[in-house]
C-alpha positions in Angstrom: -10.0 19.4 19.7 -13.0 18.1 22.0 -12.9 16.2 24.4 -17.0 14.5 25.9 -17.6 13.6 29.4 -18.2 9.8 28.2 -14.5 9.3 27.0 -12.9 10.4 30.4 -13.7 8.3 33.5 -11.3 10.6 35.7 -10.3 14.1 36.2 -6.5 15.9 38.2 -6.9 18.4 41.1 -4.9 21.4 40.6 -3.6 21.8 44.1 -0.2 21.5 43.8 0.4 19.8 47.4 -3.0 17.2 46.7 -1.2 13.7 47.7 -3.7 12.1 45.4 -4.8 14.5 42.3 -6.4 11.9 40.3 -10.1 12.4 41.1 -13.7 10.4 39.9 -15.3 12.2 37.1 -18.4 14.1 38.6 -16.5 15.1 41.8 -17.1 18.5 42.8 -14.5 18.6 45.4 -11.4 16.4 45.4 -11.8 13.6 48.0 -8.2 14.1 49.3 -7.4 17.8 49.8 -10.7 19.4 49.5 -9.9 21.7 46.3 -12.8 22.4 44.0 -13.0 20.6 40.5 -15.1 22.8 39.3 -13.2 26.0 38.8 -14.9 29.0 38.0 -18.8 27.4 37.6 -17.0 26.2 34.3 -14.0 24.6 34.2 -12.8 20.9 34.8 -9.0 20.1 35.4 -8.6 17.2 32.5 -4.5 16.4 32.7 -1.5 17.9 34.1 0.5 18.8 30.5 3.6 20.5 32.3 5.1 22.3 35.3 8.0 24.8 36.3 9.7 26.5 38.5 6.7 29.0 39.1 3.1 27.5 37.1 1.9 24.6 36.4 -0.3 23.7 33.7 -3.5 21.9 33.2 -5.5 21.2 30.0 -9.3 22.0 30.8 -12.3 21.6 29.7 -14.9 24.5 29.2 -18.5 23.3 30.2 -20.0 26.6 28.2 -17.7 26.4 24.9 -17.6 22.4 24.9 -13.9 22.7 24.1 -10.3 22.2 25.9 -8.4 25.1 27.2 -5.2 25.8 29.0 -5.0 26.4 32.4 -2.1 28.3 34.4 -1.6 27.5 38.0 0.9 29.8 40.1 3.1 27.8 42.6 5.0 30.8 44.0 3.9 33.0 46.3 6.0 35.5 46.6 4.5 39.1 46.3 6.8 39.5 42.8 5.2 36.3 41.5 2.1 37.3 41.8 3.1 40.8 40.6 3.9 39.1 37.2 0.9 36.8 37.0 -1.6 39.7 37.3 0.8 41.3 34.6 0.6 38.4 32.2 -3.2 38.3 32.7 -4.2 41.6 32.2 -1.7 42.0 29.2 -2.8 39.0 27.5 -6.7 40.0 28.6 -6.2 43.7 26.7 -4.9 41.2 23.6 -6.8 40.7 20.6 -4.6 39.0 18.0 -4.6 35.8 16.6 -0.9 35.1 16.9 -1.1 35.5 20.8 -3.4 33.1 23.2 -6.6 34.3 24.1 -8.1 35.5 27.1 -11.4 36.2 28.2 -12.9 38.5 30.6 -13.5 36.9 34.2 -10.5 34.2 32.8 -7.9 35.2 35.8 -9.6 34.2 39.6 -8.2 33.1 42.6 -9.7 29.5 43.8 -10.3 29.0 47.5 -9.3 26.0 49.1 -12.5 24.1 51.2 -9.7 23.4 54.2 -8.0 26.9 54.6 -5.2 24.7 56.9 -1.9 25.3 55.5 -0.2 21.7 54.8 2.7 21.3 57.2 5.8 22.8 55.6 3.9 24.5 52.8 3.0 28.3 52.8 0.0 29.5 54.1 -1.1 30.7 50.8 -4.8 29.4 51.0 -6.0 30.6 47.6 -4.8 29.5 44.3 -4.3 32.2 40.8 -5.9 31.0 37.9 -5.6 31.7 34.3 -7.8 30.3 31.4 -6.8 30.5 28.5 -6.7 29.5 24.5 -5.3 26.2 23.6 -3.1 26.1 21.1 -3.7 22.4 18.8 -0.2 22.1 17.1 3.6 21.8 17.7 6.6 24.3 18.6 9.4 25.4 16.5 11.9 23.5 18.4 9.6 20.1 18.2 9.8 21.1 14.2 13.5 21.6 14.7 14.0 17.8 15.7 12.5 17.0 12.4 15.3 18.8 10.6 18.7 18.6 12.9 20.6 20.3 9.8 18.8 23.2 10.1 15.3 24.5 8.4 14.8 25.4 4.8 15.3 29.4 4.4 11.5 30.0 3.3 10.3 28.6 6.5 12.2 30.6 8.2 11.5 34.2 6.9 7.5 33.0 7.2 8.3 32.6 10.5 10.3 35.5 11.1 7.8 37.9 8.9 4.6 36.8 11.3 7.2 36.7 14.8 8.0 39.9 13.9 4.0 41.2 13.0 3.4 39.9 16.2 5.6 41.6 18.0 4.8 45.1 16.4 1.7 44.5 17.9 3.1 44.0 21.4 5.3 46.6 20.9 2.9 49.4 20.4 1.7 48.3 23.8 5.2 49.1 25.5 4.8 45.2 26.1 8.6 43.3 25.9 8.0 39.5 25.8 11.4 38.7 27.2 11.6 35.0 26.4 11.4 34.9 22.6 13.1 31.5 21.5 11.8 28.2 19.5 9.5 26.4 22.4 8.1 29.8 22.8 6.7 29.8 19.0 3.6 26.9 18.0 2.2 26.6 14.6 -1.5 26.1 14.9 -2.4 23.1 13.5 1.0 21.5 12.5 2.4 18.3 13.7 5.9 17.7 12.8 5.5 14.2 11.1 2.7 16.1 8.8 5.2 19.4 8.0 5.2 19.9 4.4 5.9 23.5 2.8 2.3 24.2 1.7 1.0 23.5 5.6 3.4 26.5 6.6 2.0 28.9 3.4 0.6 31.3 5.8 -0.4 35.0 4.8 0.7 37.2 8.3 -1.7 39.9 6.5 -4.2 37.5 7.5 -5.6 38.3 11.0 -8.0 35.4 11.2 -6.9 32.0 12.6 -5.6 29.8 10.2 -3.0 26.6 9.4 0.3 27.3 9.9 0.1 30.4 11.8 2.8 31.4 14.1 1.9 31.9 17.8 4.1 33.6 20.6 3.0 31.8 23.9 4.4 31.9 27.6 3.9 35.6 28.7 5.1 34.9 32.3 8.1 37.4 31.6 6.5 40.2 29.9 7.2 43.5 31.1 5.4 46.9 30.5 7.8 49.3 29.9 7.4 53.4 29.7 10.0 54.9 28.1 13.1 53.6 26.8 16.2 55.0 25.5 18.8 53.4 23.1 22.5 53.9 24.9 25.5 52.6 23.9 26.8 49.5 24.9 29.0 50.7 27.1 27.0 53.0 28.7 24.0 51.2 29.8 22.9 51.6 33.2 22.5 49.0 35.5 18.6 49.0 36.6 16.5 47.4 39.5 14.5 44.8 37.4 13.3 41.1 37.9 15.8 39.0 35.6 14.3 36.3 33.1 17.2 34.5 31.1 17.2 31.9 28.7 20.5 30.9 27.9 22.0 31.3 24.4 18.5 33.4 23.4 18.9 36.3 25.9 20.7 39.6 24.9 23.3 40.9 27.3 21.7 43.7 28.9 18.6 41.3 30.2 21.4 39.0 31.6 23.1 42.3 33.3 19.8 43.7 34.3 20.3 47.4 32.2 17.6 48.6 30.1 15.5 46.5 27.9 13.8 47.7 24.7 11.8 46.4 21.8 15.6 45.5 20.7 15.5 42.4 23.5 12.8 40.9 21.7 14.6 41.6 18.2 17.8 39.8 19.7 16.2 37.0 21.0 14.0 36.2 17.6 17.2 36.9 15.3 19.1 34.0 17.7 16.1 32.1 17.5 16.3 32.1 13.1 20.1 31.4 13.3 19.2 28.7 15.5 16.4 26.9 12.9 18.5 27.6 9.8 21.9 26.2 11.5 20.0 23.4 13.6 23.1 24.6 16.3 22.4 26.1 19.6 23.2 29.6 19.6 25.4 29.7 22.4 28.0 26.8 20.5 28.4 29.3 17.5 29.6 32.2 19.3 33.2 33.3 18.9 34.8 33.0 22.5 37.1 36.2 22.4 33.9 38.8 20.3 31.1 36.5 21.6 29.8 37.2 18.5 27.8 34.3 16.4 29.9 32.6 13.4 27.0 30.7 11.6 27.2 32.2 7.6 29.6 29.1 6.7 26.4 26.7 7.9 23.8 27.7 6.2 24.2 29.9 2.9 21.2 32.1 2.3 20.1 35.4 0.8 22.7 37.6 1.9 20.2 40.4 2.6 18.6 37.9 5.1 21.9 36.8 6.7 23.0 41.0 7.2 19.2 41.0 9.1 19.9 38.5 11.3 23.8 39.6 11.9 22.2 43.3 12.9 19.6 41.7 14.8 21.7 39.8 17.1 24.4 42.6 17.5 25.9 43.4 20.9 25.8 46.7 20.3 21.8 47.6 20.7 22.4 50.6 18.3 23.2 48.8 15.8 19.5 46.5 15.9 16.7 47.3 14.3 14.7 49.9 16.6 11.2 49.0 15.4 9.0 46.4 14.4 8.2 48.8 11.1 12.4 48.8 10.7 12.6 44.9 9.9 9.4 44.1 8.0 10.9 47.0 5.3 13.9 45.4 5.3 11.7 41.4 5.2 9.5 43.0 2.6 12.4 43.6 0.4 13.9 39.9 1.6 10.8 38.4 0.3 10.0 40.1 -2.8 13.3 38.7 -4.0 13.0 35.4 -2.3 9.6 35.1 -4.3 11.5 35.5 -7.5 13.9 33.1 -6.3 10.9 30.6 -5.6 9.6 31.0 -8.6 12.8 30.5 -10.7 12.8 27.4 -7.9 9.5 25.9 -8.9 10.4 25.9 -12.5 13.8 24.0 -11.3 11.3 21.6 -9.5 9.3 21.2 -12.2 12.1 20.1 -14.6 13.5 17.7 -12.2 10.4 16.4 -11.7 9.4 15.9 -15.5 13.0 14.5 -15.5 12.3 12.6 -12.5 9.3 10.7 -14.4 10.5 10.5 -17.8 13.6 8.9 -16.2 11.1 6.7 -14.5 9.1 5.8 -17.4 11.9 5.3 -19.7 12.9 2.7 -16.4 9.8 1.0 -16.3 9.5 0.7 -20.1 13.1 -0.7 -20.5 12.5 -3.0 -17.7 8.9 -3.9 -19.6 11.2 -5.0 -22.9 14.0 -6.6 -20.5 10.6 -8.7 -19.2 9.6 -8.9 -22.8 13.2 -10.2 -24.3 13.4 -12.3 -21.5 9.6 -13.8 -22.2 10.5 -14.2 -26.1 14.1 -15.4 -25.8 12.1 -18.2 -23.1 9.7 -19.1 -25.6 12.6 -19.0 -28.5 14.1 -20.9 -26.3 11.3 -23.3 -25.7 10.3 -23.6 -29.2 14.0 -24.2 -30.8 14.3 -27.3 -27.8 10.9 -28.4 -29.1 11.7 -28.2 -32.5 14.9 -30.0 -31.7 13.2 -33.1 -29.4 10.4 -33.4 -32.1 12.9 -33.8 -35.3 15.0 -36.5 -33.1 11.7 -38.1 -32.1 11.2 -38.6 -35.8 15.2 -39.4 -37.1 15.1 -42.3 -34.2 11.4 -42.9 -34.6 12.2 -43.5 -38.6 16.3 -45.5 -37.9 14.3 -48.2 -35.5 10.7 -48.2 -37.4 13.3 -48.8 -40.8 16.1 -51.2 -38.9 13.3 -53.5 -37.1 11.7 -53.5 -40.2 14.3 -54.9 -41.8 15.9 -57.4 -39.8 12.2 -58.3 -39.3 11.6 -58.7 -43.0 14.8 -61.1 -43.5 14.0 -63.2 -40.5 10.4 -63.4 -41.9 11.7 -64.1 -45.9 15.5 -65.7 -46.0 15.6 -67.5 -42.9 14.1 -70.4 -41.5 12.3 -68.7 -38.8 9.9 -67.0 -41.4 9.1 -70.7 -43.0 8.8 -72.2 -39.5 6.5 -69.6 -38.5 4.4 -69.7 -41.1 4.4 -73.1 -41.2 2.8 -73.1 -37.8 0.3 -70.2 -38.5 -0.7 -72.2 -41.8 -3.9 -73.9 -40.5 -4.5 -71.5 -37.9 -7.2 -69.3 -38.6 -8.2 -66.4 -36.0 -11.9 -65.9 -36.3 -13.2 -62.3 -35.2 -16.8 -61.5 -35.4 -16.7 -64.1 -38.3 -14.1 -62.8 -40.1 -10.8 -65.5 -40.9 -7.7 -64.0 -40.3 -4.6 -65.8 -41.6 -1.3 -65.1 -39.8 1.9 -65.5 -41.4 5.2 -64.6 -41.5 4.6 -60.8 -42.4 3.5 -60.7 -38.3 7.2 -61.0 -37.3 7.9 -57.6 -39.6 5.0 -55.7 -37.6 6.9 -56.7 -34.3 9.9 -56.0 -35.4 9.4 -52.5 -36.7 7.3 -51.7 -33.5 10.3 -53.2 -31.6 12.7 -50.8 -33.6 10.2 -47.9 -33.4 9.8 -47.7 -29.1 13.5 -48.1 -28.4 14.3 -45.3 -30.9 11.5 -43.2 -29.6 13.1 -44.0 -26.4 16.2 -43.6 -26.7 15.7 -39.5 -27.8 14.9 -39.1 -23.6 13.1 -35.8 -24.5 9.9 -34.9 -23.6 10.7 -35.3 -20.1 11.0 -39.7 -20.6 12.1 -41.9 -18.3 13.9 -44.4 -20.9 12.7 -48.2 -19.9 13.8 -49.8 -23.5 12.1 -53.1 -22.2 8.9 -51.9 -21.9 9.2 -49.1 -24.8 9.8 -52.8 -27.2 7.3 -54.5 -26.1 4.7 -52.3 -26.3 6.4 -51.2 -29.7 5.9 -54.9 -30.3 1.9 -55.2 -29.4 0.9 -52.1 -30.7 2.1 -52.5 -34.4 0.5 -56.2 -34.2 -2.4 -54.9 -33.1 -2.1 -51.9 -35.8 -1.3 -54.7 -38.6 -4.1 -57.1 -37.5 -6.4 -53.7 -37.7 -5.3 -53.0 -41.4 -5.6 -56.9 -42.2 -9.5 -56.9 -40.9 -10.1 -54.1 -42.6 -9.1 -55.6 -45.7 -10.1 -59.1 -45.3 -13.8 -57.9 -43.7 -15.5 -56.3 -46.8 -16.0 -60.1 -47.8 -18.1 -60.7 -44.8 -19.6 -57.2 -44.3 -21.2 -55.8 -47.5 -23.9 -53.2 -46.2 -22.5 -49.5 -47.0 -22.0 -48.9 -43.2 -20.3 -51.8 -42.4 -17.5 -50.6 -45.5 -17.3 -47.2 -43.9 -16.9 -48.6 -40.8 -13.6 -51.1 -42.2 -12.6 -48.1 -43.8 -12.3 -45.9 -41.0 -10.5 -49.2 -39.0 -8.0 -49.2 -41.7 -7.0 -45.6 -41.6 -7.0 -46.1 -37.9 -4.7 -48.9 -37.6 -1.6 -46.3 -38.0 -3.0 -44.8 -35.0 -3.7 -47.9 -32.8 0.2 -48.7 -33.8 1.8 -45.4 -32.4 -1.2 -45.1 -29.5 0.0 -47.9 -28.0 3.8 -47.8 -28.2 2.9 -44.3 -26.7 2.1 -45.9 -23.3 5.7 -47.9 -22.8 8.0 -44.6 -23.8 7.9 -43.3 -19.9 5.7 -39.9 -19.7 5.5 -38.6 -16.6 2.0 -37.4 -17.0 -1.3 -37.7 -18.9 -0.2 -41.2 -20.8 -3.6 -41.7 -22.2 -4.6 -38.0 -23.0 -0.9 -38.2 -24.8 -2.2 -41.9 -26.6 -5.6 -40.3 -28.0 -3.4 -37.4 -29.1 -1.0 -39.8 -30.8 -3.0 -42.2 -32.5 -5.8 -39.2 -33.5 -2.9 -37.0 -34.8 -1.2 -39.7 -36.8 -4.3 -41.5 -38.5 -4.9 -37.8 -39.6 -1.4 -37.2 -40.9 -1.4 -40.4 -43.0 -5.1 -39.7 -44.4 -3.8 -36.1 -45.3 -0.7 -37.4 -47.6 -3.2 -40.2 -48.7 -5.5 -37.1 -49.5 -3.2 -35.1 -51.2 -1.3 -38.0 -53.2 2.4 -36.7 -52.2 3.2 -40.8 -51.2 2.5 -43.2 -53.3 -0.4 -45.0 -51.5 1.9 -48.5 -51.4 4.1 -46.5 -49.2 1.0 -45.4 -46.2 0.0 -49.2 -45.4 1.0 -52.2 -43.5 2.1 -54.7 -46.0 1.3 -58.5 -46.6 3.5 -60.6 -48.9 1.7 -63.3 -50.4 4.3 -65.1 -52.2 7.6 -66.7 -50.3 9.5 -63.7 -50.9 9.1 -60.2 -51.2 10.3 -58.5 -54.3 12.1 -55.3 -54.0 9.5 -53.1 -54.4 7.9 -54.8 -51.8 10.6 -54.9 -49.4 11.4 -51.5 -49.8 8.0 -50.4 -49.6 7.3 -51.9 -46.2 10.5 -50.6 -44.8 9.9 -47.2 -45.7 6.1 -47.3 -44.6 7.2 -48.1 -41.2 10.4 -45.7 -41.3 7.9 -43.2 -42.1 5.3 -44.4 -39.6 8.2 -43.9 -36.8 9.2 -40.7 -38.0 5.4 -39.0 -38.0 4.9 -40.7 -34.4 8.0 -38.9 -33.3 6.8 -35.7 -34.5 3.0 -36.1 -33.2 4.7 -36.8 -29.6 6.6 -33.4 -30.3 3.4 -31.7 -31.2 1.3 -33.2 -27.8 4.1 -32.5 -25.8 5.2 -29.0 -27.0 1.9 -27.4 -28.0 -1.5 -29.7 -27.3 -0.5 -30.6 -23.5 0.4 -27.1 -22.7 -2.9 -25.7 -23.9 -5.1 -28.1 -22.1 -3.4 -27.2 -19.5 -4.1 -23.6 -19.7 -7.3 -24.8 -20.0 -7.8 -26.4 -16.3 -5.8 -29.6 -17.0 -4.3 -31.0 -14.0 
């Protein structure tokens, strides 16, 4: 991580009694105390990142590398303090390992203070130790801990252990005891706990170059060189003159009593530390109150060869650790040549549950695909069988009224006195259109009959979506078979006027049409909600084709596809039940062309942008 002189706008003194530490970027001395802010010729104090009892800390940034660093601050004074800071510095200095923070030569100086005046009630200590050093980029072990408060997975665990452990053979051959082994004492370079997945911690600890994942030991402020050490019993250990460093709960007894310490402190520390991550419990909370020793196995299960490590590691009894480094990675080596045959028997478990996983998946998504299919089908079964059933009562009702009005109309036409009366009136009245005569008579009071008989049946279905008005459904039954009669008549009558072959063509095509004016414009008084003339040119086209078709295909007799004139006083019964079953039949094939706009025709021009 880098961080350029453009994104900061201010930098911190590092004088631990400066009353205002946040300085101007491009300050050479701070402004309040007089401490320099450049340390070394090199160095800029960025941020404060922490501070203890003894140090502070301060992320840097190194004018010659271009990169952030760490820098250590001692507070205390005392003559033992800085005893163990010029420990820490050289032992880290001699260092070369990529599992402990660097330090470079000339990266431990004292900084002088511009105003050498002690601040009242502060020591006179005038000079400040510094030391530079890497910056770790990624998280510690008890940060990765939060993540998982049950405890860590078991192959974490021994990774960590395995390069802990490398780590601290290294230190080891040194005479070097590190003293405060425990979880915010180990980092993972490069991990962030909200990114930890089991591939970012695959790290090889044959591997001495810097990679992902690798464990780090930091915080060598209690290191102590040792000379020669000798394993006693517990009972036996001698009481020494040392400086005591305890963390509670990681510690092993003889650094709390101040005997002799050993590469079998560290061992303590790092086995309390594992039991720690695999339980997710604080060390101290599973010890047994009358042994003091740690009751975790119930916890977490693992390898039982891993759990008899960790047991021997964190023995009171410091003969019965491990003595060496070399001691516990045979005894890891073993642990992981098994633990890799578990993994592998693991991964094929994985595997399986993941095929599983997305078969059961599939097999979800396609039974929820036919569920969405059955459900599409049964809708359109659905749809079509209340079509079908609209559209064949559109045409029983269509053909009851078209047959009833025709009937009643013909008997008030023929055996009453209204059909007389009525023709008496229409007797010299002759309609002239475009020269043609056209004689009404009685037969006019059938055509509004049927079309009277015809709307309130198609009415009365309420399919369709209708909003039943019988009033105006009969009246416009009434003008639109009129109108479709007086269309056949002039077709008829008008080939004795017109005699050029368009002009025929032209009647001709009137008189197929005048089904179609009949049911077109009864079509407008039935109560659509929508589109009433796209659904009358649907009507009256689909109709006029109907009744050319059976004319076509001579399955009526051609008597039975035409309005009807009687031109004698009464009908005969061929006659009569010729024009009542034309205009039952006209009804029925209206009903089932509104079925046809309405189900299929409307719902495709609607697809196709109809609004």
């Amino acid at each position: 991580m880098t961080v350029h002189q453009s994104v900061l706008s201010t930098i911190h003194c590092i004088n631990p009694h400066c009353l205002s530490p946040i300085q101007a970027w491009g300050n050479n001395f701070c402004q309040s105390c007089g401490t320099p802010l450049l340390l070394n010729d090199r160095y800029i104090p960025l941020r404060k990142l922490s501070a203890g009892g003894f140090a502070k800390i301060y992320i840097i940034w190194d004018q010659k590398t271009q990169t952030e660093r760490i820098l250590k601050v001692l507070l205390e004074s005392s003559p033992k303090a800085l005893e163990l800071f010029d420990q820490e510095a050289w032992i880290l200095a001699s260092m070369r390992h990529s599992g402990i923070p660097r330090v470079e030569t000339g990266d431990y100086f004292h900084l002088r203070k511009r105003n050498r005046q002690p601040a009242v009630g502060h020591s006179s200590q005038w000079f400040l130790p510094c030391l530079v050093m890497e910056k770790i980029d990624g998280c510690t072990l008890e940060e990765i801990l939060e993540q998982y408060p049950q405890g860590c997975p078991d192959f974490y665990v021994i990774n960590w252990l395995s390069q802990a452990v490398e780590i601290l053979w290294e230190l080891h051959r040194r005479k070097i005891i590190h003293r405060d082994i425990k979880p915010s004492n180990l980092m993972l370079r490069e991990i962030q706990p909200s990114t930890l997945t089991k591939s970012s911690l695959s790290y090889s600890f044959h591997h001495q170059r810097k990679k992902r994942g690798q464990l780090v030991i930091i915080d060598f402020g209690g290191v102590k060189q040792i000379s020669n050490y000798r394993i006693q019993p517990r009972e036996t250990i001698a009481k020494r003159s040392t400086t005591r460093l305890v963390s509670p709960g990681y510690s092993p007894p003889e650094q709390i009593n101040g005997g002799e310490i050993g590469p079998f402190t560290d061992f303590y520390a790092l086995g309390r530390t594992c039991i720690h991550l695999l339980t997710g419990q604080y060390p101290a909370d599973l010890e047994d109150p009358l042994t003091g020793k740690l009751k975790w196995r119930q916890l977490k299960p693992v390898h039982p060869a891993l759990a008899n490590l960790l047991d021997d590691m964190v023995s009171l009894d410091v003969t019965q650790r491990p003595a060496t480094a070399a001691e516990v990675q045979v005894r890891l080596a073993k642990i992981y040549r098994r633990q890799k045959r578990s993994l592998r028997i693991y991964s094929l478990a994985t595997l399986a549950t993941t095929i599983k996983n997305l078969l059961i998946a599939q097999l979800k998504n396609l039974s929820e695909n036919i569920n969405r299919l059955f459900f599409t089908l049964s809708k359109i079964f659905n749809q079509i069988v209340s079509g079908c059933v609209d559209t064949i009562w559109e045409m029983v009702l269509g053909a009851v009224g078209g047959s009833i009005g025709a009937t009643f109309g013909l008997i008030f036409a023929y055996w009453s006195g209204i059909g007389d009366r009525l023709a008496s009136i229409f007797t010299n009245l002759i309609f002239l259109v475009w020269d043609v005569p056209l004689n009404i008579g009685p037969e006019i009071l059938v055509f509004g009959l049927a079309g009277l008989g015809t709307g309130v049946g198609l009415t009365d279905v309420g399919g369709l979506g209708q909003r039943r008005r019988y009033g105006l459904a009969a009246f416009m039954g009434i003008i639109g078979y009129i109108l479709g009669g007086l269309c056949w008549q002039f077709s008829q009558v008008g080939s004795s006027v017109y005699t050029t072959k368009e002009d025929l063509i032209i009647l001709e095509i009137m008189g197929k049409l005048s089904v179609g004016v009949a049911t077109g414009v009864i079509t407008l008084g039935l109560g659509l909600r929508k589109h009433n003339f796209i659904y009358t040119l649907i009507v009256a086209s689909l109709t006029a084709i109907v009744f050319l078709g059976l004319e076509q295909l001579n399955i009526v007799p051609e008597l039975f596809l035409q309005f009807s004139v009687v031109n004698h006083s009464q009908p005969n019964l061929l006659e009569f039940f010729a024009s009542i079953t034309f205009f039952s039949l006209l009804g029925c094939i209206g009903g089932f062309c509104l079925g046809v706009s309405h189900y299929v025709i409307i719902p495709i021009l609607r697809w196709l942008g109809l609004r």
